[in-house]
PDB file as gemmi writes it, atoms N, CA and C in Angstrom:
CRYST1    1.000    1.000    1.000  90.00  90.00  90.00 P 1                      
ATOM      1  N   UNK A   1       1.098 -43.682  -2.679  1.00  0.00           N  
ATOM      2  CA  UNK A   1       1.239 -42.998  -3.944  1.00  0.00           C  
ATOM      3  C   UNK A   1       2.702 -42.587  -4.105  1.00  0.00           C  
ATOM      4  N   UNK A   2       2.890 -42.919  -5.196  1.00  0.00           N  
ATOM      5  CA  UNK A   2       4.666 -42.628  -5.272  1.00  0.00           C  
ATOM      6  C   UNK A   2       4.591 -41.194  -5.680  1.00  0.00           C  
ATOM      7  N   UNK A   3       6.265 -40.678  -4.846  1.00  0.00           N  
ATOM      8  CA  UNK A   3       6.484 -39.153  -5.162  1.00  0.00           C  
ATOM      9  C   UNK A   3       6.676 -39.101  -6.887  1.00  0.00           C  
ATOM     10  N   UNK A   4       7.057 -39.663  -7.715  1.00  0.00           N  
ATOM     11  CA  UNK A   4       6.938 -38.979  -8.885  1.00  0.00           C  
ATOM     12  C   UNK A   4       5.952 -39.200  -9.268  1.00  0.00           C  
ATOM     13  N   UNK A   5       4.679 -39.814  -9.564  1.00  0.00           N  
ATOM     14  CA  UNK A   5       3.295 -39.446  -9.654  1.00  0.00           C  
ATOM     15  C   UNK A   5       2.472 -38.173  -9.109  1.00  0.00           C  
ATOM     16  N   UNK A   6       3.651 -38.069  -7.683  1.00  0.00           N  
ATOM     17  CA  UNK A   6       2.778 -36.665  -7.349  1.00  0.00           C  
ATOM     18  C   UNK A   6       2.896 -35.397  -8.190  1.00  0.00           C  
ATOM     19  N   UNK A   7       4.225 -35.594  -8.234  1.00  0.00           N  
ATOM     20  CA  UNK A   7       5.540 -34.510  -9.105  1.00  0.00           C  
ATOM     21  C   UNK A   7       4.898 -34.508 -10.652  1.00  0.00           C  
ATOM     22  N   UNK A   8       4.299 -35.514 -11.167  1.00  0.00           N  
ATOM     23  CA  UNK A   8       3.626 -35.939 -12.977  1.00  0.00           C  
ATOM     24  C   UNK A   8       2.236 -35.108 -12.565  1.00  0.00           C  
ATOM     25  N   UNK A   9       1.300 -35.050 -11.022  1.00  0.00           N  
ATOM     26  CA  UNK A   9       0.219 -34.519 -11.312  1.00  0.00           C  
ATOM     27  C   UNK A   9       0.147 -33.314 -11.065  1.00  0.00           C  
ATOM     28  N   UNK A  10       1.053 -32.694  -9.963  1.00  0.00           N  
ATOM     29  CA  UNK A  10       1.338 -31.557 -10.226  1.00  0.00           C  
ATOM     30  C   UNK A  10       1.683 -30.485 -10.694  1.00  0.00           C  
ATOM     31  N   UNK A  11       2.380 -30.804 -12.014  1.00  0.00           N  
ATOM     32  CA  UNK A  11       2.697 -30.563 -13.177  1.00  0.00           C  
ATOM     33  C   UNK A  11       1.743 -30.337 -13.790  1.00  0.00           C  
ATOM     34  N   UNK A  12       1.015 -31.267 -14.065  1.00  0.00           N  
ATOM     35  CA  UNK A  12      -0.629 -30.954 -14.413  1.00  0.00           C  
ATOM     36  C   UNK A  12      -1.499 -29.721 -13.839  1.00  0.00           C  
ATOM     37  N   UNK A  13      -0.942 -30.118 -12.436  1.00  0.00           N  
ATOM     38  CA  UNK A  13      -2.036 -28.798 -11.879  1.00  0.00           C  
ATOM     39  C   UNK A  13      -2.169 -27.470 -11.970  1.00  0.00           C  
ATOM     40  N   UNK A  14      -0.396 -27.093 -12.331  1.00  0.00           N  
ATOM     41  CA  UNK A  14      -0.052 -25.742 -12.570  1.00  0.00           C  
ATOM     42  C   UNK A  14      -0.730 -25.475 -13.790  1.00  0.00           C  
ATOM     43  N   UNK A  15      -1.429 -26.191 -14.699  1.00  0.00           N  
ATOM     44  CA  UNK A  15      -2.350 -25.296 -15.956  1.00  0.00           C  
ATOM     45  C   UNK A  15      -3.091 -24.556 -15.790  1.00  0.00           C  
ATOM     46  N   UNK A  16      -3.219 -24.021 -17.139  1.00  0.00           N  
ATOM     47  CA  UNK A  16      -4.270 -22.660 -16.913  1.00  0.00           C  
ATOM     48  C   UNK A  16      -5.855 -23.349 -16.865  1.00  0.00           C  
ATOM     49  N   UNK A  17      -6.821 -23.043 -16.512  1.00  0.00           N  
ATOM     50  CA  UNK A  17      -8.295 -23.183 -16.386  1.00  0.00           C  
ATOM     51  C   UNK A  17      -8.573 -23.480 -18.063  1.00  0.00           C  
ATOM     52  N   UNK A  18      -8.285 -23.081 -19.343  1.00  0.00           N  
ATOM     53  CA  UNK A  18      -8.115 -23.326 -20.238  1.00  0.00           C  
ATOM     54  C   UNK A  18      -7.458 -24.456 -20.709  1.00  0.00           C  
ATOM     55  N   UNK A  19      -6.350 -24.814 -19.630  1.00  0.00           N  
ATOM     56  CA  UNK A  19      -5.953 -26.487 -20.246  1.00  0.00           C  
ATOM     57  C   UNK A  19      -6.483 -27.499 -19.772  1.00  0.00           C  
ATOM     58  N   UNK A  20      -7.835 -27.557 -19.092  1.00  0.00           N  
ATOM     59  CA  UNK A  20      -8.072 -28.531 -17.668  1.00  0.00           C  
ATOM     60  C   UNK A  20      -8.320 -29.662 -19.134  1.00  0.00           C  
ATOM     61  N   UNK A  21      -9.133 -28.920 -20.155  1.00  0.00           N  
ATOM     62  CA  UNK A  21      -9.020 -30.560 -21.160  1.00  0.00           C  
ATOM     63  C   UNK A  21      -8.361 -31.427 -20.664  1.00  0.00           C  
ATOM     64  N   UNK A  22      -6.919 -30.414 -21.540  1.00  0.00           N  
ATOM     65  CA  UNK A  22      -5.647 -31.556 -21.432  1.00  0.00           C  
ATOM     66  C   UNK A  22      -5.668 -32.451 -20.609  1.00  0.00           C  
ATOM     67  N   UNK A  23      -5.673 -31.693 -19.090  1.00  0.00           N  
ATOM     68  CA  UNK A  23      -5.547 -32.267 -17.482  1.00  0.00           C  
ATOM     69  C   UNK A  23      -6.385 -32.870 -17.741  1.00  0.00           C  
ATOM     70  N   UNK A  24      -7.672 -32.808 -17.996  1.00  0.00           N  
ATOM     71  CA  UNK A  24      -9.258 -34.004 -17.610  1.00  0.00           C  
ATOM     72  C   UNK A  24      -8.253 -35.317 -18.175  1.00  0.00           C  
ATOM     73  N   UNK A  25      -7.844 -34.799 -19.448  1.00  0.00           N  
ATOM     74  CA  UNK A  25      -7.496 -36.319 -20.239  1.00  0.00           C  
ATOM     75  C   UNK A  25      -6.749 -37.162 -19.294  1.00  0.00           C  
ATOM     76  N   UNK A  26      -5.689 -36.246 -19.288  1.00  0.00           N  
ATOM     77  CA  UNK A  26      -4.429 -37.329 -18.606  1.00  0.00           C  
ATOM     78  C   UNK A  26      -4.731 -37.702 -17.122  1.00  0.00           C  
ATOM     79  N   UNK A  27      -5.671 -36.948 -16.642  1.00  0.00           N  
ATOM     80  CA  UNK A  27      -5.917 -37.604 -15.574  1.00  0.00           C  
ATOM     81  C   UNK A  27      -6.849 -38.701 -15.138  1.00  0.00           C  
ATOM     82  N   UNK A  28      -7.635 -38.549 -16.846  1.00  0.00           N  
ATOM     83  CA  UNK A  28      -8.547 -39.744 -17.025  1.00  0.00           C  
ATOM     84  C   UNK A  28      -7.676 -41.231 -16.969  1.00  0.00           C  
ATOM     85  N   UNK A  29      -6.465 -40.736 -17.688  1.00  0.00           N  
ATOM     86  CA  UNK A  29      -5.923 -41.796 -18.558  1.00  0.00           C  
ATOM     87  C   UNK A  29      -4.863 -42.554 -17.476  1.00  0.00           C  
ATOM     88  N   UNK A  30      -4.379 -41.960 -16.625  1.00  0.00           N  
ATOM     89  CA  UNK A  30      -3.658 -41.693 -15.693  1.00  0.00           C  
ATOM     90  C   UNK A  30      -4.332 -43.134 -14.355  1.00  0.00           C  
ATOM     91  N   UNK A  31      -5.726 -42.410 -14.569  1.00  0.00           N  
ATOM     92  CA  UNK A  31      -6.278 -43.298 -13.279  1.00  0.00           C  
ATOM     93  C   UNK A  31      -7.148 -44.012 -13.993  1.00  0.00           C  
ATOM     94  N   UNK A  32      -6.878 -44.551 -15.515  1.00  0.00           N  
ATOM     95  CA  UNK A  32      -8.625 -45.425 -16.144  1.00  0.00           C  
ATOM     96  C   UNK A  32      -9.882 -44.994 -15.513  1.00  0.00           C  
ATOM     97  N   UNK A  33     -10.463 -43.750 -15.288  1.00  0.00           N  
ATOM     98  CA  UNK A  33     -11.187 -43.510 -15.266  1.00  0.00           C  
ATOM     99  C   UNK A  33     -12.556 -43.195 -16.830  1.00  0.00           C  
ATOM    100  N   UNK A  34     -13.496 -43.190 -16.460  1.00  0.00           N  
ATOM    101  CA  UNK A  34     -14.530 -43.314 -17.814  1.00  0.00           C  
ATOM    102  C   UNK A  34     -15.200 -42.177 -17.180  1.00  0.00           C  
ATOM    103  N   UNK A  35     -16.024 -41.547 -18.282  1.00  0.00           N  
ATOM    104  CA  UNK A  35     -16.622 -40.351 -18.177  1.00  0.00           C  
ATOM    105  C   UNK A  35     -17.470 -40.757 -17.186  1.00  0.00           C  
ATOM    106  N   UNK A  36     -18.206 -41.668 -16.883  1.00  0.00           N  
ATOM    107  CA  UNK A  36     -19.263 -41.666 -15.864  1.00  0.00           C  
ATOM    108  C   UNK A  36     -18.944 -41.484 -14.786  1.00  0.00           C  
ATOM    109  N   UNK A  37     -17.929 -42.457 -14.476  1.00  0.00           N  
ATOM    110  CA  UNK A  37     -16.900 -41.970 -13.038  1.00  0.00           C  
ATOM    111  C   UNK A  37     -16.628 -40.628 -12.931  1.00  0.00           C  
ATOM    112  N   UNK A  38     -16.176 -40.022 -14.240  1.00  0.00           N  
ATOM    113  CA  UNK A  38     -15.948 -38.767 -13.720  1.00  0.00           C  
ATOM    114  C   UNK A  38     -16.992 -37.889 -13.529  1.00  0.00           C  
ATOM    115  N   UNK A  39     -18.091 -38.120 -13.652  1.00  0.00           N  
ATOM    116  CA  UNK A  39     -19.075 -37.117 -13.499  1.00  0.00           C  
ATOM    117  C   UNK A  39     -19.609 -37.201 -12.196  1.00  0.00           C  
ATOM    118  N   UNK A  40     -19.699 -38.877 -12.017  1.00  0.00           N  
ATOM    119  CA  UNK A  40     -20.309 -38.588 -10.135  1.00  0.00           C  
ATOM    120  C   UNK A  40     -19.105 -38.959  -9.099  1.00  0.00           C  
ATOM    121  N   UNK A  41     -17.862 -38.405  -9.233  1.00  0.00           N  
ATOM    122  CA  UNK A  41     -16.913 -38.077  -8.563  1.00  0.00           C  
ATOM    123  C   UNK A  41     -17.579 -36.020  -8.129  1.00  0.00           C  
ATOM    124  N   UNK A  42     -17.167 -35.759  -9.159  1.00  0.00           N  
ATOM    125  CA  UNK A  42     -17.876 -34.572  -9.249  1.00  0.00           C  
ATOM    126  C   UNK A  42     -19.357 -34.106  -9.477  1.00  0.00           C  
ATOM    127  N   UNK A  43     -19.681 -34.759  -8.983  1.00  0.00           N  
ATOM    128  CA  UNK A  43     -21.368 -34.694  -9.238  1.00  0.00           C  
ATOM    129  C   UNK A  43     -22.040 -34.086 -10.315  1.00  0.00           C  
ATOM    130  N   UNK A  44     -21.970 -34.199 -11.718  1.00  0.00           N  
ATOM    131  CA  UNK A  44     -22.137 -33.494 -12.855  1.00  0.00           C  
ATOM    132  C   UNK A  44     -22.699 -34.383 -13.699  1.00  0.00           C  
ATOM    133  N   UNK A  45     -23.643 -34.123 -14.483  1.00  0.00           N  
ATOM    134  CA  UNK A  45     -23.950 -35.250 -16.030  1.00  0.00           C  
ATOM    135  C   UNK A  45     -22.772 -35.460 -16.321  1.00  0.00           C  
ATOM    136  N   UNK A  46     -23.246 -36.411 -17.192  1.00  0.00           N  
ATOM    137  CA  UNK A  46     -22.380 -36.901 -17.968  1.00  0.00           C  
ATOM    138  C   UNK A  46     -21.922 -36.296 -19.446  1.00  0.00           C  
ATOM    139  N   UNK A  47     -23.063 -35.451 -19.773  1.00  0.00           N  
ATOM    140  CA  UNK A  47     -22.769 -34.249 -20.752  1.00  0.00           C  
ATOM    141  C   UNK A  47     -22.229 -33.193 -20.602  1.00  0.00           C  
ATOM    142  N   UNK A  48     -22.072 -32.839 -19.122  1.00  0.00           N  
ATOM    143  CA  UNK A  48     -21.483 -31.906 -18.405  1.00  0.00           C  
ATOM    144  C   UNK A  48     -19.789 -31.971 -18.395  1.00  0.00           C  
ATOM    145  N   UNK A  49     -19.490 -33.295 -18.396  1.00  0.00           N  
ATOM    146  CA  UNK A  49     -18.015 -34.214 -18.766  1.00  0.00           C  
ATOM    147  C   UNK A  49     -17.635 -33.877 -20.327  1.00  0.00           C  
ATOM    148  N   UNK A  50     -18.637 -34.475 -20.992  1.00  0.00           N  
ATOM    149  CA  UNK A  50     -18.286 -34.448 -22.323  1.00  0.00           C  
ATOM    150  C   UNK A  50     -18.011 -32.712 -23.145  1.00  0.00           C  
ATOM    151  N   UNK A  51     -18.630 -32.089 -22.207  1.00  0.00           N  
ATOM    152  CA  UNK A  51     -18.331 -30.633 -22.992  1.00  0.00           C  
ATOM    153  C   UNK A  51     -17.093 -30.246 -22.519  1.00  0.00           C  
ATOM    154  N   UNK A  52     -16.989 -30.651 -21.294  1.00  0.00           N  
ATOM    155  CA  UNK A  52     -15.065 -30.420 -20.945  1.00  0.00           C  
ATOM    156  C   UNK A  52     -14.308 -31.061 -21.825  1.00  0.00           C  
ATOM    157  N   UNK A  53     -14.534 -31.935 -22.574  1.00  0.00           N  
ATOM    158  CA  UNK A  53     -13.769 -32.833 -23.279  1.00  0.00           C  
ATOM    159  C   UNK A  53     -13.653 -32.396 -24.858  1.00  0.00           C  
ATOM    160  N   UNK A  54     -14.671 -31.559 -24.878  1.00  0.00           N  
ATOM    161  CA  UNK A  54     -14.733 -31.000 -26.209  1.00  0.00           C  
ATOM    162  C   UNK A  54     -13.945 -30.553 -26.499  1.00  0.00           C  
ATOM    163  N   UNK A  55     -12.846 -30.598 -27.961  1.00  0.00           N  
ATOM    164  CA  UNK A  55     -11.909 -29.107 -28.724  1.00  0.00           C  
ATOM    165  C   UNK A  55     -12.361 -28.000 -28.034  1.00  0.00           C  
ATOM    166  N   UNK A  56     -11.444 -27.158 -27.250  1.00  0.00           N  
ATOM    167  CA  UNK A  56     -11.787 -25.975 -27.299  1.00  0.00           C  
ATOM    168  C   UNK A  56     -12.044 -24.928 -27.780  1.00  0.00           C  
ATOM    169  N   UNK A  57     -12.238 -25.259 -29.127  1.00  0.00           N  
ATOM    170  CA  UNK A  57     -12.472 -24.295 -30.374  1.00  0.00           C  
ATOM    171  C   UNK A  57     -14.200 -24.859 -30.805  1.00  0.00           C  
ATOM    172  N   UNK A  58     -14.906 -25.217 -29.974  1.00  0.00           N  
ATOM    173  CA  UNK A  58     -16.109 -26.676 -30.656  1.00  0.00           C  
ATOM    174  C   UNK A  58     -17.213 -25.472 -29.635  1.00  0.00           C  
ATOM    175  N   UNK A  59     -17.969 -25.673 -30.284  1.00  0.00           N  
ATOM    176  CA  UNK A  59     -19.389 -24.356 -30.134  1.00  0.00           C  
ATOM    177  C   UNK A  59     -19.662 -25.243 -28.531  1.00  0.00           C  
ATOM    178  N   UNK A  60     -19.867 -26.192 -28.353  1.00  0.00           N  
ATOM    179  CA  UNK A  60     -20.592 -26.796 -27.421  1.00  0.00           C  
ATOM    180  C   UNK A  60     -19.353 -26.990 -25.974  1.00  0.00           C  
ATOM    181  N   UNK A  61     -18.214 -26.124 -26.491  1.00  0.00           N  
ATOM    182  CA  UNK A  61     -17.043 -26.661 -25.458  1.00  0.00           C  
ATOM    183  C   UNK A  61     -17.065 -25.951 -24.156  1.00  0.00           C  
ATOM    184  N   UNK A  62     -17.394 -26.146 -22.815  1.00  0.00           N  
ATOM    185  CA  UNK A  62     -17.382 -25.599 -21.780  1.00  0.00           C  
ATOM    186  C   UNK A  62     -15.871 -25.983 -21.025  1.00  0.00           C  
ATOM    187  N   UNK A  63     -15.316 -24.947 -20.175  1.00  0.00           N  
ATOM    188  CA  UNK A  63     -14.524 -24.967 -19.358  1.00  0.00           C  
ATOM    189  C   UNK A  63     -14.575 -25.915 -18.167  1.00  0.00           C  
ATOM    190  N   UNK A  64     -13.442 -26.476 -17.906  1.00  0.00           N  
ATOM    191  CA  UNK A  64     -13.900 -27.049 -16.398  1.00  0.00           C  
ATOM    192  C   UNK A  64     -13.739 -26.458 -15.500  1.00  0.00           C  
ATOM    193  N   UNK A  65     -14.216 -26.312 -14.472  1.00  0.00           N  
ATOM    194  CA  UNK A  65     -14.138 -25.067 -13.461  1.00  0.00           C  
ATOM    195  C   UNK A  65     -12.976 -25.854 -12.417  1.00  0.00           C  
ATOM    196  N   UNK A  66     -11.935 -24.877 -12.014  1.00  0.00           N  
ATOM    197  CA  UNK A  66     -11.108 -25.012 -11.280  1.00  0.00           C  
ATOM    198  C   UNK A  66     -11.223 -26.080 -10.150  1.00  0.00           C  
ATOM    199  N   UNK A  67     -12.269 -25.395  -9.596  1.00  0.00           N  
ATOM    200  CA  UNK A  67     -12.850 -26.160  -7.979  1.00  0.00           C  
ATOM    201  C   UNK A  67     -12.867 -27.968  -8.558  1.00  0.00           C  
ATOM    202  N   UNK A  68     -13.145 -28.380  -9.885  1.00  0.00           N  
ATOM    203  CA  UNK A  68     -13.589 -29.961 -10.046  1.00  0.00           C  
ATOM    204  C   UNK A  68     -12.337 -30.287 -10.264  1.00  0.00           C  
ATOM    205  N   UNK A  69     -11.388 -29.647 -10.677  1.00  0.00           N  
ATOM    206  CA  UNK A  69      -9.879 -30.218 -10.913  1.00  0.00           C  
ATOM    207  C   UNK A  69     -10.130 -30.569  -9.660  1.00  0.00           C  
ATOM    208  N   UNK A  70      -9.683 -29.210  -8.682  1.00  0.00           N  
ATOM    209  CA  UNK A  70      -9.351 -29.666  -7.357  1.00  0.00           C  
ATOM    210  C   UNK A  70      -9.521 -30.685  -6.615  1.00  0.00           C  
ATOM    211  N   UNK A  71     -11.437 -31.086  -6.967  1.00  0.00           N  
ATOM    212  CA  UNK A  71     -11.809 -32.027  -5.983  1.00  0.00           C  
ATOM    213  C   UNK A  71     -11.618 -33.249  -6.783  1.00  0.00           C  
ATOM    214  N   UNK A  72     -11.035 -33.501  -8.049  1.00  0.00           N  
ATOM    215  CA  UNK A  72     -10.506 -34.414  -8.805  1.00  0.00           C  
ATOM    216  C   UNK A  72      -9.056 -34.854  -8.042  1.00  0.00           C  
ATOM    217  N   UNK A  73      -8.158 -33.774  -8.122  1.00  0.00           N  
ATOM    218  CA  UNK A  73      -7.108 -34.124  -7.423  1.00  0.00           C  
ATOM    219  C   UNK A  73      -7.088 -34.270  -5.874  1.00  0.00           C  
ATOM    220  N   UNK A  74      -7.759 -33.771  -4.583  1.00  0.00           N  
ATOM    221  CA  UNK A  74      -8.375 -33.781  -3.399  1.00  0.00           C  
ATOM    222  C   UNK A  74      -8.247 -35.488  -3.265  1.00  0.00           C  
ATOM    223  N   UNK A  75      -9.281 -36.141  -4.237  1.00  0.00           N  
ATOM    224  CA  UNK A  75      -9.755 -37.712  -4.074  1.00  0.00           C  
ATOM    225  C   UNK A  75      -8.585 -38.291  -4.351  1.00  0.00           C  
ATOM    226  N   UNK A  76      -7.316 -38.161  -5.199  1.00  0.00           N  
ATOM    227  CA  UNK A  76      -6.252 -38.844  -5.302  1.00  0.00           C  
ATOM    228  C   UNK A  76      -5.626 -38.675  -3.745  1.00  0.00           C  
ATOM    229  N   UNK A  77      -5.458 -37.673  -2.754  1.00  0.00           N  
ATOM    230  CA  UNK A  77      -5.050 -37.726  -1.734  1.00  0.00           C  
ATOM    231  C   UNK A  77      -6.060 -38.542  -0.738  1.00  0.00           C  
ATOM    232  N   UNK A  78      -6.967 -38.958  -0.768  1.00  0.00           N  
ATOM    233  CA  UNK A  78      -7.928 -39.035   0.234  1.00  0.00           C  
ATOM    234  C   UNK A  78      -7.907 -40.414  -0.376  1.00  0.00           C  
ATOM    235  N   UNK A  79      -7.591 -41.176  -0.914  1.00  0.00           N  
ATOM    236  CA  UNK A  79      -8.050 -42.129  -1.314  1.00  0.00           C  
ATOM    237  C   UNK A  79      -8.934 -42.955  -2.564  1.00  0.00           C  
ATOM    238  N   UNK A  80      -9.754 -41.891  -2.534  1.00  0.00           N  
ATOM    239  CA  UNK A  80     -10.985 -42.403  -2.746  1.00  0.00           C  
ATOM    240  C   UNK A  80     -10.492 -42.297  -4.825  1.00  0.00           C  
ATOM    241  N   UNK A  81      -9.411 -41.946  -5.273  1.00  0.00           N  
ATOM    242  CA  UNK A  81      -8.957 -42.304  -6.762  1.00  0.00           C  
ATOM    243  C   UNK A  81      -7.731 -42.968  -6.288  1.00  0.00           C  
ATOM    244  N   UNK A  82      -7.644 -44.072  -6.823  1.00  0.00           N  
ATOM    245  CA  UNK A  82      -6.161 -44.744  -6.565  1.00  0.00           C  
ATOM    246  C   UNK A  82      -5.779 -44.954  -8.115  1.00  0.00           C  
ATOM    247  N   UNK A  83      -4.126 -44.721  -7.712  1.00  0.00           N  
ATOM    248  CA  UNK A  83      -3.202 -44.787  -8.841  1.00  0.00           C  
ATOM    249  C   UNK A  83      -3.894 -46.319 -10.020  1.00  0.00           C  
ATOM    250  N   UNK A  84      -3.339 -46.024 -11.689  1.00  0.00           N  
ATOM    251  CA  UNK A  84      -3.266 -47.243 -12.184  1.00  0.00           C  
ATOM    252  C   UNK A  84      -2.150 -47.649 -12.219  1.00  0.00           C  
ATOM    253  N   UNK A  85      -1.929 -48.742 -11.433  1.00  0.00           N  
ATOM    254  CA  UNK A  85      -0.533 -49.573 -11.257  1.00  0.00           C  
ATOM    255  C   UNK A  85      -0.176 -49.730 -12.999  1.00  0.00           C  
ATOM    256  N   UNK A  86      -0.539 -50.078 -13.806  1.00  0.00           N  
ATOM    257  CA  UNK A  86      -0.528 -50.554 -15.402  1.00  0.00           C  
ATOM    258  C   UNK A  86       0.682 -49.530 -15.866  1.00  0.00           C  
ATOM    259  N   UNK A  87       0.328 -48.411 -15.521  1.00  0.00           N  
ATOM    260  CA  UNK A  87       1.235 -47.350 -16.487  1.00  0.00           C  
ATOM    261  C   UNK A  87       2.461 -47.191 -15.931  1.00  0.00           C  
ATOM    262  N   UNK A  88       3.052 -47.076 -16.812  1.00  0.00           N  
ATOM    263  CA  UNK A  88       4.785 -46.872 -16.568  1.00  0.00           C  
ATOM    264  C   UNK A  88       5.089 -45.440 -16.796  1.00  0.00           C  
TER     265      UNK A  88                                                      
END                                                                             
């Protein structure tokens, strides 16, 4: 994993619990990941995904809880999410 990818996700990480949206996105986008992946990475429905994804202003919008960033970012060290070579 190259050091400025680490330096691009860490950047990310310093958000508030309120921006994990943002973070879900770019880290979706980051690694082509699809909501399904992301849910049994983290063991969650798949509606459970989609309400993180919601406007945070949207009746149905839940927070992502800290700990799933973590173990979102955890799997980029461990392997088990590898970089998308594609993005520049």
């Amino acid at each position: 994993m190259s050091p400025l990818f680490l330096e691009k996700v860490m950047s990310w990480y310093g958000m508030h619990q309120r921006d994990n949206r943002i973070w879900l996105k770019r880290f979706m986008k980051h690694f082509s990941l699809t909501r399904p992946q992301v849910a049994a990475y983290v063991e969650v429905n798949i509606s459970t995904v989609d309400r993180w994804l919601t406007p945070v202003d949207a009746k149905s919008h839940r927070a992502m809880p800290n700990t799933a960033r973590k173990l979102l970012f955890y799997m980029t060290q461990t392997g088990d999410i590898v970089e998308n070579k594609q993005e520049t």
